[in-house]
N, C-alpha and C positions, 0 to 999 in steps of 0.2 A: 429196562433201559431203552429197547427197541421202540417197544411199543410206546414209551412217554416222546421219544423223538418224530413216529410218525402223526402224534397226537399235535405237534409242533407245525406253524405252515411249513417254515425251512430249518432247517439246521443252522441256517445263520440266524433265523427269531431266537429261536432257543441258546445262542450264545449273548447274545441283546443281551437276554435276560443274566444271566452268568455275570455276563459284565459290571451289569447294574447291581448287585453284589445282594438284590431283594428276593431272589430263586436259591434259595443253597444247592437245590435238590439239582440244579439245573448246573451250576458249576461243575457237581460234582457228576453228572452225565458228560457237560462236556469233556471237563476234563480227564476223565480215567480212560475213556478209549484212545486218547489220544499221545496220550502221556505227557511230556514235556513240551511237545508240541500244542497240547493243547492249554498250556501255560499261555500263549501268544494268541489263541484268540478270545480266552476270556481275559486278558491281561492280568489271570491270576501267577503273582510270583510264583518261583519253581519250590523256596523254602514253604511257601503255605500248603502248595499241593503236599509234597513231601509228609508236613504234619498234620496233614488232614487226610494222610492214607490214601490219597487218590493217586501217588506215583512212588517205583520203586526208589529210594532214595540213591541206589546205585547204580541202576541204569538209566532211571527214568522215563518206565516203561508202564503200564497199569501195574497192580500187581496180580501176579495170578496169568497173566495175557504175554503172546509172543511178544520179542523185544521188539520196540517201534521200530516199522519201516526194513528189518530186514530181513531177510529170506530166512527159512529154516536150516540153521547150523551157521549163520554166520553170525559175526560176532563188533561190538562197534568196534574193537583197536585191531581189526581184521580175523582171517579166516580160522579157527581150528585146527590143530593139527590133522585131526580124524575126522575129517570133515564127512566123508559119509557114515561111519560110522555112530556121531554125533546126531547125525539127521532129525531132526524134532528138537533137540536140545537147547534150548534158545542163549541160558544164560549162563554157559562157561565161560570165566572171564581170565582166561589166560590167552595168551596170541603166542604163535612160535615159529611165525613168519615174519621178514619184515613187510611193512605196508607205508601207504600213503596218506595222506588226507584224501588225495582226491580219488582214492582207487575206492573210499569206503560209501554202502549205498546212499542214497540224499538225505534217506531220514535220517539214518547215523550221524552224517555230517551235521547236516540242521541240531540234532543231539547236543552236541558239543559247543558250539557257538550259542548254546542256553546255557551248559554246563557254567564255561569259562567265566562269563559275567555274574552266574549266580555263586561263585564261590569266590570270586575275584571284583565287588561291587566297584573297583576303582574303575575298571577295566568297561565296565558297562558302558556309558559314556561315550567309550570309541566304537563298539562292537553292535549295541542292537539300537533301533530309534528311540521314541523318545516317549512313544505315545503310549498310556498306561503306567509308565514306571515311576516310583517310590522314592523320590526324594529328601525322605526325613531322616536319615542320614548320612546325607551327605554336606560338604562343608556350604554349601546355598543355602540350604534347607536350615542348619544352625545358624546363620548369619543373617537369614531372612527373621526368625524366630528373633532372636534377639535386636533387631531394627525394632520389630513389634514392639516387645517390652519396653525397651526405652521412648519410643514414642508415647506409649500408652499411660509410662511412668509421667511424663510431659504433661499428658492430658490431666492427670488423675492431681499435677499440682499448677492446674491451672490460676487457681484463686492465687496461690502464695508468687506464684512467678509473674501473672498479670501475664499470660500467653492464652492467646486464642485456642484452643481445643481442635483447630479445622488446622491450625500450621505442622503439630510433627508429623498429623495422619497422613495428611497431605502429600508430605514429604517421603515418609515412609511404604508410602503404596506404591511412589516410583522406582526406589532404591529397590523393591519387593520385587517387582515385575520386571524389573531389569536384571533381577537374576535369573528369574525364573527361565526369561529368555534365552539366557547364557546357556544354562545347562541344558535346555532343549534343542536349542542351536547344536550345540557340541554331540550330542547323538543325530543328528542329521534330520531331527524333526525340525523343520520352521514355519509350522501351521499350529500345533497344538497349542503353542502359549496366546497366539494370537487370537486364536478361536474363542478361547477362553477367557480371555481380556475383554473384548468385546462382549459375550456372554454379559459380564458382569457389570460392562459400562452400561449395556441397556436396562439391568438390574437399576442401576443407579436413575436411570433418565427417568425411569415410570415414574421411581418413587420421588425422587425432585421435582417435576411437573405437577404430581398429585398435591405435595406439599406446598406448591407455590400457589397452585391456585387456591388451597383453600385458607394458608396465610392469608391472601391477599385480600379474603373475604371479611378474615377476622380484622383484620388491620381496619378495613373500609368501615364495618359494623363499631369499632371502635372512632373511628373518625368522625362518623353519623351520629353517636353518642347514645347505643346501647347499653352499655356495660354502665356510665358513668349514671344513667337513668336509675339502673338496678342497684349501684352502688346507694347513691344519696336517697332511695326510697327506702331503703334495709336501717338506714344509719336515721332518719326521721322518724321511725312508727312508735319510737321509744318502748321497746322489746327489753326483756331482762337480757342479761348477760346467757343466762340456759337457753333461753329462744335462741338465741344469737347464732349462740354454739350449735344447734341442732338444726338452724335453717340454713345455716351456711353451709354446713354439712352433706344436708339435704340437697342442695343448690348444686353443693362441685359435683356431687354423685350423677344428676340427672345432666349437666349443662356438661361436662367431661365428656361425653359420648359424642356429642355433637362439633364445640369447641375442643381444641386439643387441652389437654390436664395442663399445661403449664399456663396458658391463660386462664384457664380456669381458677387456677389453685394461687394464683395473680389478684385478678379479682376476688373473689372471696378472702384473700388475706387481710388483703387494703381496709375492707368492712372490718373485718375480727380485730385490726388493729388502732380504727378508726375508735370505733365503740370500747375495747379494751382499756385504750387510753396508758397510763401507768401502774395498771395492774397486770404487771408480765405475768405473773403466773395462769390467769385467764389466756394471754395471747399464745403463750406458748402450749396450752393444751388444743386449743382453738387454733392454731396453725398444725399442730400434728391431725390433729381431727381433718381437715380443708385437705393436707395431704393426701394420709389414706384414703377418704372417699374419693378424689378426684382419681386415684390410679385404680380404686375399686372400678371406680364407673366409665371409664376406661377403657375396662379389660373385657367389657360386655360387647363393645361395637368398634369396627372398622376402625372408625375417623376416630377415636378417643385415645390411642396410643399408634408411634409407630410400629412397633411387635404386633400389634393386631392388625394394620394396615397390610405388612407385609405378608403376615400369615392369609390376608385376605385375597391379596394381590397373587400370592404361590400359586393359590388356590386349593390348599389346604382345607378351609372351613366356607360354607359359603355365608352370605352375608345374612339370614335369615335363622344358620347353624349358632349364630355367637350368641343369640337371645334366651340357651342352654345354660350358658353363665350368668344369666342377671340374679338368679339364687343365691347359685357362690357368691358371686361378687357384694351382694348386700351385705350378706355373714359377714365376708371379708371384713365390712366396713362396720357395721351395726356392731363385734363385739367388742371388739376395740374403743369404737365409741361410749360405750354403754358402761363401761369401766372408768372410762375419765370424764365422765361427764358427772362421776360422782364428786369429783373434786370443784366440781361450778357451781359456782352460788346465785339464789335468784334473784338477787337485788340489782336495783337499777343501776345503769352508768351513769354518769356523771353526761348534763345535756350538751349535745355534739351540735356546732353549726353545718349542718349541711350543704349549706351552699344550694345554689341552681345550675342544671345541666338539661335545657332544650332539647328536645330529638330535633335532629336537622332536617330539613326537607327530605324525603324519599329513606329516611331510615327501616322503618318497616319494611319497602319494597326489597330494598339490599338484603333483609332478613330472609324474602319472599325465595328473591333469585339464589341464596343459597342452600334454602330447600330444596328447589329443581334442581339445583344443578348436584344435591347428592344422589337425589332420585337417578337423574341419569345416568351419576357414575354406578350406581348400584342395577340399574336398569341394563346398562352397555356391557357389566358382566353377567349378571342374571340370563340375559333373555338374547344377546346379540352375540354372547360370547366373545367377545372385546374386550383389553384390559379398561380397568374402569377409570384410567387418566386419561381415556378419551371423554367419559361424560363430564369430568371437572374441567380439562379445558376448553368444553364447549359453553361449559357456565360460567368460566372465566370470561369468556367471549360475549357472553349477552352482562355481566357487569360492565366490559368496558361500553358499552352501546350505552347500555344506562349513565354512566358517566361522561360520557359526550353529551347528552342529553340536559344532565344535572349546569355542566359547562356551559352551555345555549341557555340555556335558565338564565343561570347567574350572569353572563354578558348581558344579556336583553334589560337585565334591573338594572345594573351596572350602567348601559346605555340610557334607557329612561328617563333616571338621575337625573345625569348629567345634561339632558334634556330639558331637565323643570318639568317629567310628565307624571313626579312622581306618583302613587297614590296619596287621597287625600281622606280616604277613608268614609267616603259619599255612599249614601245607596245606590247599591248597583256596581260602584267601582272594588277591584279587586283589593285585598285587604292589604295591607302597606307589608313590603320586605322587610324580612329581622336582618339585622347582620349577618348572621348564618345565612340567609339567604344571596346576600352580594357579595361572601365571600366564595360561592360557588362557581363562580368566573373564572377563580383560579384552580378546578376540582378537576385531580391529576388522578389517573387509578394506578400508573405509573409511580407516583408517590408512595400508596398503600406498599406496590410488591418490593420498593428500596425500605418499607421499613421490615419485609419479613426477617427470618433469622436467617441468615446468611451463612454464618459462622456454623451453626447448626447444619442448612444442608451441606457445608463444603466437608464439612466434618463427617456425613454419610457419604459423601464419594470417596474418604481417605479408608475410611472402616470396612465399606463393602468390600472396594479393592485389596486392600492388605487382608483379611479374611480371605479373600477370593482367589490372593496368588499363594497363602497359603495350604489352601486346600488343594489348588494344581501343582502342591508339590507332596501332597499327600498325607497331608497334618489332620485334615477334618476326618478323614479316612478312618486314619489309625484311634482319635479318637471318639470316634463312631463305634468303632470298634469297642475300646476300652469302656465307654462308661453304656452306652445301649445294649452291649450283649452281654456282658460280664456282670453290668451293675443292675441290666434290665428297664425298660423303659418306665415304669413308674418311680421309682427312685433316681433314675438319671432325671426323668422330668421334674420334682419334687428341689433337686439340688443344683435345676438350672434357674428357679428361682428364690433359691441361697443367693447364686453365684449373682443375680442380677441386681443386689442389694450393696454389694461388693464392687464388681465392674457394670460398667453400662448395659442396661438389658437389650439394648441396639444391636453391638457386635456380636453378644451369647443367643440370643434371637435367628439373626442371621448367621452363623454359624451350624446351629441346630439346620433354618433349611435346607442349607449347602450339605450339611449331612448328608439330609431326607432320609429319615431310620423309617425303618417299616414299621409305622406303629397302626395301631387301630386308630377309630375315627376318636373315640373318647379319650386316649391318649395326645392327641393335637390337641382336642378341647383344654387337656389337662396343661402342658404345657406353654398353650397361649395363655392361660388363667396365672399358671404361679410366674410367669413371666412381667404378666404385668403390673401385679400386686404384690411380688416379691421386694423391689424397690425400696417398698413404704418398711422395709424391717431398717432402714440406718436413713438420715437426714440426705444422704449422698448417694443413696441407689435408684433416685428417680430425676426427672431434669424438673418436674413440682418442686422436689424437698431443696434441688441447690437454689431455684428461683426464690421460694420464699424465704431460703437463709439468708439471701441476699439481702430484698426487701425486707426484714424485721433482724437486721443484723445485731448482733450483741444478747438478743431476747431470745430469736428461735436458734437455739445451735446443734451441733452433733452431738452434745452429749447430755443436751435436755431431752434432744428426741429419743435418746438412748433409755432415759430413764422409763419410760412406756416403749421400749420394743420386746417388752416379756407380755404386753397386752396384745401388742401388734401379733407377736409370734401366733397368739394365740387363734386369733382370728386368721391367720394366713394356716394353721390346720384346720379350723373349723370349716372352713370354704374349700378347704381340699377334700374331706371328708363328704359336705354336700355333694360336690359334686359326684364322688366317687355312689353315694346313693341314692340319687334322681337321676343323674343319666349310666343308668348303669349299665343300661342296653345297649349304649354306643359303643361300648370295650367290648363288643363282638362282632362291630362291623369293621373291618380291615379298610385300613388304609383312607384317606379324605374320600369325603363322601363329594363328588362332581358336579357342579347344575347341568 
């Protein structure tokens, strides 16, 4: 025990660690020399010592070790009758004197002012600060819990009630945090809630900036009319209905990683539904298909989900680590697929009018600048060690330049015109403006970020937060506790993405990091993987499946998806399996591996 302490810089390193609850070995040094006392600087309760043997339950002293703090032969409720005679005796616990509080040594005292709270939880409150203690329960901590629920009950019947998803979190992260405060106030701490609010609000800020900017990209790429190109070229090559089905497929899996899955899974719908026509039982295989592959492909990179954004942003996995799962994640997708695509017939559809959709001026480029600008955000944590919503909104920043640009365009034709200098189509003179071209005059990039998802990100500042004041009152904690040591991390990882099929994989995601269980490096892998493919097991476990229930409403529903989640299941083991046998070497290296 010595020698691991001077193996330590200081004794205060080695309670760091205690604290942070990833040292057991390190708890349990600090805490046994110290006894009750050193309850207060790992902020381990005095009941956990107690049952974990590191204090005697009734003095609170190590066991086996003098009583804390006081002299040989004295006693905490004062002196021994036989006091020398006693001499070495530490723990006779009779007194047959009368005595004081204040007559008994410091440690003694300090003793008891742990005792009285730890056996009197009401009493805590008034007695010790604020900072480390357990409020799961107490009546905050229940009233905080059930704000949650009914919020989340809120969310979960969004459709039916026609209520934004961003309104009760919203609401309920305030009602959360203003308790938190209460009860932290009321023990005399009025920094810890605040510290921790803030903590969390910058949580929030990264990942809103990171999302805005690269909404804004996708908004713009859609206004330039990529998507609408890819669309009506997929919908004219007169493809079977199995092409259809497998290129679309193919398309969410690869375009998900870069695009986020719910535009993806958007796009490729519109096609399966275009060419499907009135043959629902094709649309509706062909939208679960578009599904699953978009959250498959997804789960492989950064920007293709936010559970992997996050987990990239912790810094959990780095960005070159996720390309471990492009295995898994095909499985994930390929068996699932491969099973209903027996049910697709080869024959042709019925001929689609396609329509015409121009690329706009500078479309490609817009495509160009959101390449750089992922390189950068990938670049700015890679190599600069910066989070990486500094290299999005610097990409953000060279779009709006471009679109100043696009804007001086479109004036100058616009002016022209109106000139009589139009083009006349001569040799030598510049080729005559499309419409698309002089509607550029009015090209706002402003417009692009009013149409991102809004409701969406306000919906991650209600989640982060209410998560976040739950866990500062001790909820993540305890279940940290519960399902990572008890249940073990590969089966708590395994039935966080059950649960994300179920509840939103957003708050179960963020939840897990606020944990931060000590896992191995392949255990994150693991995690972020059934995380983000878990979803695709019900119509409503991924924000892909409610999008395209929306758009193919009445055809794609909960319990046609239902009818394939025994195919789904299957492939969400067979990709757990992969992975658990190609990166097997990673479940030996502890804890995320750092750039």
């Amino acid at each position: 025990m010595i020698k691991l302490r001077k193996e330590t810089r200081s004794h205060r390193t080695f309670q760091e660690l205690a604290v942070s609850g990833k040292h057991k070995l390190a708890q349990a040094v600090t805490i046994a020399p110290l006894g009750f006392e050193g309850c207060f600087h790992t902020k381990i309760s005095p009941a956990v010592a107690i049952a974990k043997g590191h204090v005697d339950p009734w003095w609170g002293a190590p066991r086996g070790a003098p009583l804390l703090g006081c002299k040989s032969g004295s006693h905490p409720m004062g002196q021994t009758k036989n006091h020398k005679t006693n001499k070495g005796n530490t723990m006779k616990p009779y007194a047959t004197e009368p005595h004081t509080l204040t007559s008994l040594p410091g440690h003694c005292r300090h003793f008891l002012w742990v005792l009285i709270p730890a056996l009197f939880p009401g009493l805590a409150l008034a007695s010790t600060g604020g900072e480390g203690m357990n409020f799961t329960s107490h009546w905050a901590g229940y009233l905080s819990v059930g704000v949650f629920i009914l919020a989340y009950a809120l969310v979960i019947g969004e459709e039916s009630l026609h209520l934004r998803k961003s309104k009760p979190v919203i609401v309920a992260a305030g009602i959360i945090w203003t308790l938190v405060a209460i009860v932290f106030t009321q023990t005399g701490d009025t920094h810890t809630a605040e510290e921790a609010v803030r903590h969390n609000l910058l949580e929030f800020a990264e990942l809103f900036l990171f999302l805005l900017a690269a909404m804004t990209y996708i908004n713009t790429m859609e206004e330039r009319g990529i998507f609408d190109t890819l669309r009506i070229w997929l919908i004219s090559r007169g493809f079977s209905l199995r092409t259809i089905y497998w290129l679309t497929g193919l398309l969410a899996f690869f375009i998900s990683p870069v695009a986020d899955n719910l535009t993806t899974a958007l796009l490729m719908a519109t096609v399966a539904m275009a060419v499907g026509g009135s043959n629902h039982r094709f649309v509706v295989v062909a939208c679960i298909n578009i599904v699953v592959a978009a959250n498959a492909g997804g789960a492989f990179s950064p920007f293709g989900d936010i559970t992997t954004l996050m987990v990239w942003q912790k810094g959990m996995v780095t960005f070159h680590e996720f390309f471990a799962l492009f295995i898994p994640s095909v499985v994930n997708w390929l068996v699932p697929a491969t099973i209903m695509s027996m049910v697709v017939s080869q024959e042709q559809p019925e001929p689609v009018k396609a329509g015409e959709a121009p690329l706009k001026h500078g479309a490609w480029v817009v495509v160009g600048l959101f390449v750089l600008t992922i390189v950068m955000a990938v670049s700015a944590h890679n190599f600069l060690h910066m989070p990486p919503v500094l290299g999005m909104m610097t990409g953000l920043g060279f779009l709006k330049f471009y679109g100043y640009y696009l804007k001086r365009r479109g004036s100058r034709i616009e002016k022209r015109e109106y000139l009589g200098e139009q083009g006349l189509n001569l040799e030598g003179t510049p080729e005559a403006p499309t419409t698309h071209d002089r509607g550029d005059a009015h090209f706002n990039v402003f417009l692009a970020m009013e149409r991102a998802e809004w409701d969406t990100l306000m919906f991650f500042y209600g989640i982060i937060l209410c998560v976040g004041g739950l866990g500062t009152l001790g909820y993540l904690g305890m279940i940290s506790e519960l399902i990572y040591t008890d249940l073990g991390a590969t089966t708590a990882n395994i039935l966080v993405g059950v649960l994300s099929a179920i509840v939103d994989n957003i708050p179960v995601m963020f939840a897990v990091l606020a944990m931060g269980p000590d896992m191995s490096h392949g255990q994150w892998l693991l995690v972020t993987l059934t995380a983000g493919v878990g979803g695709s097991l019900l119509s409503i476990g991924s924000a892909a499946g409610v999008a395209v229930m929306g758009q193919a409403r009445g055809i794609y529903t909960f319990f046609a998806h239902m009818k394939w989640t025994w195919a789904i299941t299957l492939g969400y083991i067979a990709s757990i399996w992969v992975h658990f046998v190609l990166n097997e070497h990673l479940f030996h290296v502890v804890g995320p591996m750092m750039d």
